[in-house]
C-alpha positions as CSV (number, residue, x, y, z in Angstrom):
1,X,234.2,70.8,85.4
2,X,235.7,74.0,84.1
3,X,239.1,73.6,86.6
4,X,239.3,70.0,85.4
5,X,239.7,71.4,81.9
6,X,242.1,74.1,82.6
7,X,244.3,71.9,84.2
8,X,244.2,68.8,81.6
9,X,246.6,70.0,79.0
10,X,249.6,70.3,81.1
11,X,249.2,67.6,82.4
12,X,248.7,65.8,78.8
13,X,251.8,67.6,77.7
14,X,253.5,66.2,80.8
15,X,252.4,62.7,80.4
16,X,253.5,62.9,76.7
17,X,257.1,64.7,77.4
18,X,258.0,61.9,80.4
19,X,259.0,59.1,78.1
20,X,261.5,61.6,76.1
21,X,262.5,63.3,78.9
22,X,263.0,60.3,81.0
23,X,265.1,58.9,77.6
24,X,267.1,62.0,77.5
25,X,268.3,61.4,81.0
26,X,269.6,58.7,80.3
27,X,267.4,55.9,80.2
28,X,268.2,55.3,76.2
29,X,272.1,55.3,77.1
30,X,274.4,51.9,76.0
31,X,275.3,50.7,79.6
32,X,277.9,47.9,79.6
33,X,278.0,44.9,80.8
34,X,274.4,45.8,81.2
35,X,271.0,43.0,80.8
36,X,271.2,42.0,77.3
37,X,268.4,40.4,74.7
38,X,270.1,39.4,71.5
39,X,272.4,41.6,70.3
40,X,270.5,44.5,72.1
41,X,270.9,46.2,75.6
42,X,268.1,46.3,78.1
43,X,268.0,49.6,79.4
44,X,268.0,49.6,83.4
45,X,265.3,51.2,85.7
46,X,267.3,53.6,87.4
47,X,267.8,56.0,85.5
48,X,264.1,56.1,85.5
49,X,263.7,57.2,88.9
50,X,264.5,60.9,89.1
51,X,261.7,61.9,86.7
52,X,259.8,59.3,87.6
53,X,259.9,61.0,91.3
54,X,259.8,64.2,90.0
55,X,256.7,63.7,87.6
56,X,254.6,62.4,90.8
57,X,255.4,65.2,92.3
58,X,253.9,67.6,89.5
59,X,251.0,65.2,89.1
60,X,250.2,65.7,93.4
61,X,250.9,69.4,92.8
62,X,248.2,69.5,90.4
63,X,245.6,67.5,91.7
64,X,245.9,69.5,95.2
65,X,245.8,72.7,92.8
66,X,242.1,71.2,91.4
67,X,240.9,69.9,94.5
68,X,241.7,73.7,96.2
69,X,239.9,75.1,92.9
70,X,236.7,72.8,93.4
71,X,236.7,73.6,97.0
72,X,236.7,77.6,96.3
73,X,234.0,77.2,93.8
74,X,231.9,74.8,95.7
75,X,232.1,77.8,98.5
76,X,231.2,80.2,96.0
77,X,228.0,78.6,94.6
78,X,226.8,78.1,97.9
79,X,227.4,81.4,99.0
80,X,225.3,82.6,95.9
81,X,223.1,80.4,96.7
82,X,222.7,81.9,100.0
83,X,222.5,85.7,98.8
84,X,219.8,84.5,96.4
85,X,217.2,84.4,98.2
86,X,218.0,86.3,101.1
87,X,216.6,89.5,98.9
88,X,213.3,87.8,98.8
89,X,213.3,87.7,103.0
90,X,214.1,83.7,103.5
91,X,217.3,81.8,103.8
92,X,218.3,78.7,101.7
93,X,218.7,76.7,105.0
94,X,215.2,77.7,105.8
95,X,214.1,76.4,102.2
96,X,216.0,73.2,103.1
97,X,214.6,72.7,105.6
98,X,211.2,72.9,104.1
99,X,212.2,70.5,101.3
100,X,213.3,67.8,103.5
101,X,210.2,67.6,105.3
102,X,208.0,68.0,102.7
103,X,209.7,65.4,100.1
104,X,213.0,64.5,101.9
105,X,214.6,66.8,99.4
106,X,213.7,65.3,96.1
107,X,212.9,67.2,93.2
108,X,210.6,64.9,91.4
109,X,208.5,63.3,93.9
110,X,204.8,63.7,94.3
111,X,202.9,62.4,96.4
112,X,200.8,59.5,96.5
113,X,197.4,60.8,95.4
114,X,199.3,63.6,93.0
115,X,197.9,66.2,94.2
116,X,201.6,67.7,95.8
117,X,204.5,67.9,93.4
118,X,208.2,68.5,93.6
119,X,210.8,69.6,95.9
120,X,208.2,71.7,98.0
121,X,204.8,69.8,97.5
122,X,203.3,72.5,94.9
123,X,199.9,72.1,93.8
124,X,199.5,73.1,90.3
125,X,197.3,76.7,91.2
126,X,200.3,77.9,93.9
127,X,202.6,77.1,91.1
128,X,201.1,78.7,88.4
129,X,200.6,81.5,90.8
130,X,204.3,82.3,91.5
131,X,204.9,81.8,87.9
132,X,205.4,78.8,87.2
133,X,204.0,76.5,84.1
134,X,203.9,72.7,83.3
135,X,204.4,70.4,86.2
136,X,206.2,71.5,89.5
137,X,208.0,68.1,89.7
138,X,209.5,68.1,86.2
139,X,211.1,71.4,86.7
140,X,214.4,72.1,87.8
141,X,215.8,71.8,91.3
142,X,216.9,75.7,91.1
143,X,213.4,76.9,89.4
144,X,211.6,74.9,92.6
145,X,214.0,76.8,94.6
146,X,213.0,80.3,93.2
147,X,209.3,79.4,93.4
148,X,209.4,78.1,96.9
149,X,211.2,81.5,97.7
150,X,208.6,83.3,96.0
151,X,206.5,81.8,97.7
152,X,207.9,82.1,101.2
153,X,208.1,86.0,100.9
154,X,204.3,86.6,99.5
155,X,203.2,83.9,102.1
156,X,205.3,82.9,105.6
157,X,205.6,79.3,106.0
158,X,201.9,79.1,106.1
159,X,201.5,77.0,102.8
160,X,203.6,74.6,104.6
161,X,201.4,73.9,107.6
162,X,203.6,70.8,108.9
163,X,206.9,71.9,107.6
164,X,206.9,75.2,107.5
C-alpha cells in the first residue's frame, strides 16, 4: 500500500499538467480553414497525439515501477516470514503445511464439536499454555503462527498426530 502512495502524486501532478501541456503544444492554436462551431474553431486531435503518446508512456513506466516495488516487498515479507520461525527450530512451509491439513488454512475455523480452534486446531489449555488468551480462532493469522511455532519447538509435530 505504501508504494501505491509514493507513486500517486506524480502521477496526479501528471494527470493534472496533460491538459495544459497538451494546450501549450498546440492544441489551443487558431488553425484555418479548420472545423468550425459558430463563430468558434474546433481544435483538431493531432496535435493531441505526441503527449498523449508520451503521457502513456510515463503512466506504463510507473505502473511497471509499482508492480517491481510490490514484487520486492512481497519477497521480503516472505523471506521474514521465513527467518521467523526458523530460530524457534521449524520452517513456515512446515507450519503450512500443518495448517492446511488441520483447517485447510483458515484462521477462524473450528471444528464441528468446538473443541479445535483456528489455523492449527488449538484447544484452549495448549493455547493458553504457549501464551496465548481469549479464543485461538479469533486471533490473528500471524499470532496463530507464532503459537503454532511455539508450539512446534517445545513439542515436535506430536500435537498434530494426523498432520503433523
Amino acid at each position: 500500500m505504501l508504494t501505491k502512495r509514493k507513486h500517486f502524486t506524480p502521477i496526479l501532478l501528471i494527470l493534472l499538467a496533460f491538459p495544459a501541456a497538451a494546450l501549450a503544444a498546440g492544441g489551443g492554436e487558431a488553425h484555418s480553414g479548420g472545423p468550425r462551431v459558430g463563430q468558434a474553431e474546433v481544435a483538431t486531435i493531432a496535435p493531441l497525439q505526441r503527449p498523449v503518446d508520451r503521457f502513456q508512456r510515463t503512466v506504463a513506466s510507473y505502473a511497471a515501477e509499482i508492480r517491481a516495488d510490490e514484487r520486492a516487498a512481497a519477497r521480503k515479507r516472505a523471506r521474514e516470514e521465513e527467518e521467523q520461525f526458523t530460530d524457534l527450530g521449524v520452517s513456515m512451509a512446515t507450519l503450512e503445511s500443518i495448517a492446511a491439513c488441520e483447517s485447510g488454512g483458515d484462521p477462524t475455523a473450528v471444528s464441528s464439536d468446538g473443541t479445535y480452534r483456528g489455523k492449527y486446531q488449538f484447544d484452549y489449555g495448549t493455547w493458553e499454555s504457549m501464551g496465548g488468551s481469549g479464543d485461538p480462532a479469533a486471533a490473528s493469522e500471524a499470532e496463530q503462527d507464532y503459537r503454532a511455532a511455539l508450539l512446534y519447538a517445545a513439542s515436535g509435530s506430536s500435537p498434530w498426530p494426523i498432520c503433523g
